[in-house]
C-alpha atoms as a printed R data frame, in Angstrom:
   type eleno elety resid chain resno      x       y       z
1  ATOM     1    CA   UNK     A     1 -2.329   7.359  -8.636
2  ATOM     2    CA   UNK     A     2  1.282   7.629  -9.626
3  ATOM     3    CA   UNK     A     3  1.996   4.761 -12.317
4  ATOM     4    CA   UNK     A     4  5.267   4.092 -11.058
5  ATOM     5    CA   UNK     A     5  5.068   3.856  -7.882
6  ATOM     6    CA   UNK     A     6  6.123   0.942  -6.199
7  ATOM     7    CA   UNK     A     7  4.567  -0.849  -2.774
8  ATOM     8    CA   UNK     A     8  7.538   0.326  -0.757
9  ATOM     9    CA   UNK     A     9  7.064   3.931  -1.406
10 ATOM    10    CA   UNK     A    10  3.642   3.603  -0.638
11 ATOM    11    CA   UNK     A    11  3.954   1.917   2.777
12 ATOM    12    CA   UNK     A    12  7.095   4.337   3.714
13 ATOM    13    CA   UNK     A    13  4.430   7.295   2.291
14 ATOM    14    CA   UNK     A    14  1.464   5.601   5.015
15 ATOM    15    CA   UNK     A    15  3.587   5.709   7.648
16 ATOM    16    CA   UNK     A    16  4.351   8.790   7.248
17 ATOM    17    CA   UNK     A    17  0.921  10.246   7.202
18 ATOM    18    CA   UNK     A    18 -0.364   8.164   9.990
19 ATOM    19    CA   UNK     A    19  2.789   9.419  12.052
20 ATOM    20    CA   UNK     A    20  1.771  13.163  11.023
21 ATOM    21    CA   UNK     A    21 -1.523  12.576  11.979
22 ATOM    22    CA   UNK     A    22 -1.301  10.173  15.461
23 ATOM    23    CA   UNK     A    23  1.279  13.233  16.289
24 ATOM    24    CA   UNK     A    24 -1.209  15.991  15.266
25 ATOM    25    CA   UNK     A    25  1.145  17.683  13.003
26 ATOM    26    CA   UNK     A    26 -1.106  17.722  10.122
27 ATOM    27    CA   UNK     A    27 -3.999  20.597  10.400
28 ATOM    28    CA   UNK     A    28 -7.303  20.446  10.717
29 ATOM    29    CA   UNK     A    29 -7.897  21.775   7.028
30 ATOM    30    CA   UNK     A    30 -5.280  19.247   5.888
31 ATOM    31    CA   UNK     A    31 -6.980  16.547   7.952
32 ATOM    32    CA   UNK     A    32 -9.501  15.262   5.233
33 ATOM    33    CA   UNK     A    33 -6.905  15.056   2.160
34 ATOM    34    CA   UNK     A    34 -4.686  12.859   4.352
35 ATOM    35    CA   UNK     A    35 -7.202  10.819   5.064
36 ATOM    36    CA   UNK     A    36 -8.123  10.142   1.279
37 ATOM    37    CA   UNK     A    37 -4.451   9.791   0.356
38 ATOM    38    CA   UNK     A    38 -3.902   7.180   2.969
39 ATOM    39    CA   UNK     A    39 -7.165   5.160   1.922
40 ATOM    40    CA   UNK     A    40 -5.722   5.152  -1.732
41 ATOM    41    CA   UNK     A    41 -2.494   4.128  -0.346
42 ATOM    42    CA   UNK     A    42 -4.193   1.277   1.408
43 ATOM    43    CA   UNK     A    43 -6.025   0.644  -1.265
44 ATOM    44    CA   UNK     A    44 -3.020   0.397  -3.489
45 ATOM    45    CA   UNK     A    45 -0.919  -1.716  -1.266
46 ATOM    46    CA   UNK     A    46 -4.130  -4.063  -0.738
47 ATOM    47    CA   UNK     A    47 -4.084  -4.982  -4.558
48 ATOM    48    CA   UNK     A    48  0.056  -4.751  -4.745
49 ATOM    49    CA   UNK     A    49 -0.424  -7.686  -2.218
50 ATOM    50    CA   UNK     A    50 -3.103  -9.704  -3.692
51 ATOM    51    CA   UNK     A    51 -1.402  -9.660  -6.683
52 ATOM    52    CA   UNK     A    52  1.974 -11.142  -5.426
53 ATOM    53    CA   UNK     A    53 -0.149 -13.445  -3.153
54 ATOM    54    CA   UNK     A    54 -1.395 -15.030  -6.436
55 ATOM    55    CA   UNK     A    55  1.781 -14.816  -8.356
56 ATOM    56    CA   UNK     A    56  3.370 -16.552  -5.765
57 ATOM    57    CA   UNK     A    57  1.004 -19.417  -5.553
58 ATOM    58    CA   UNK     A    58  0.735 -20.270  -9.233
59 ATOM    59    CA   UNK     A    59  4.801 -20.448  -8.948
60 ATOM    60    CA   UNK     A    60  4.138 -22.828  -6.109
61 ATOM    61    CA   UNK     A    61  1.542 -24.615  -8.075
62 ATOM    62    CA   UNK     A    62  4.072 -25.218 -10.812
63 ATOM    63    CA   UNK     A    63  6.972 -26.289  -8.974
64 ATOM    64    CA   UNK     A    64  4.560 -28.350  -6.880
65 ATOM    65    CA   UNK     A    65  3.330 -30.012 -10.392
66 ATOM    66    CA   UNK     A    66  6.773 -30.330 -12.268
67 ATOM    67    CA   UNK     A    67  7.845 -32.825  -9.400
């Protein structure tokens, strides 16, 4: 996986394969290595998300603790 890639390019990069593939543009040989890009992709964004989730809530916690 690309080190600097961000969540944004990775969700505009999902929706583009699941628009290749719900339009049958990508090939039947191609099919497979989609596939396992767009798992790593949402496997990627997943953790992106968790990560921000938790980040988020110990700034909450703080602020909710410093009044």
């Amino acid at each position: 996986m690309d080190p600097h890639l961000t969540y944004e390019t990775a969700f505009d990069e999902l929706q583009e394969l699941a628009s290749s593939i719900e339009n049958e543009a990508v090939g039947i040989d191609q099919l497979a290595e989609k596939l396992k890009r767009a798992a790593e992709l949402v496997t990627f964004c997943q953790a992106r998300l968790r990560l921000t989730e938790s980040e988020v809530n110990k700034i909450i916690g703080r602020l909710e603790t410093d009044q």
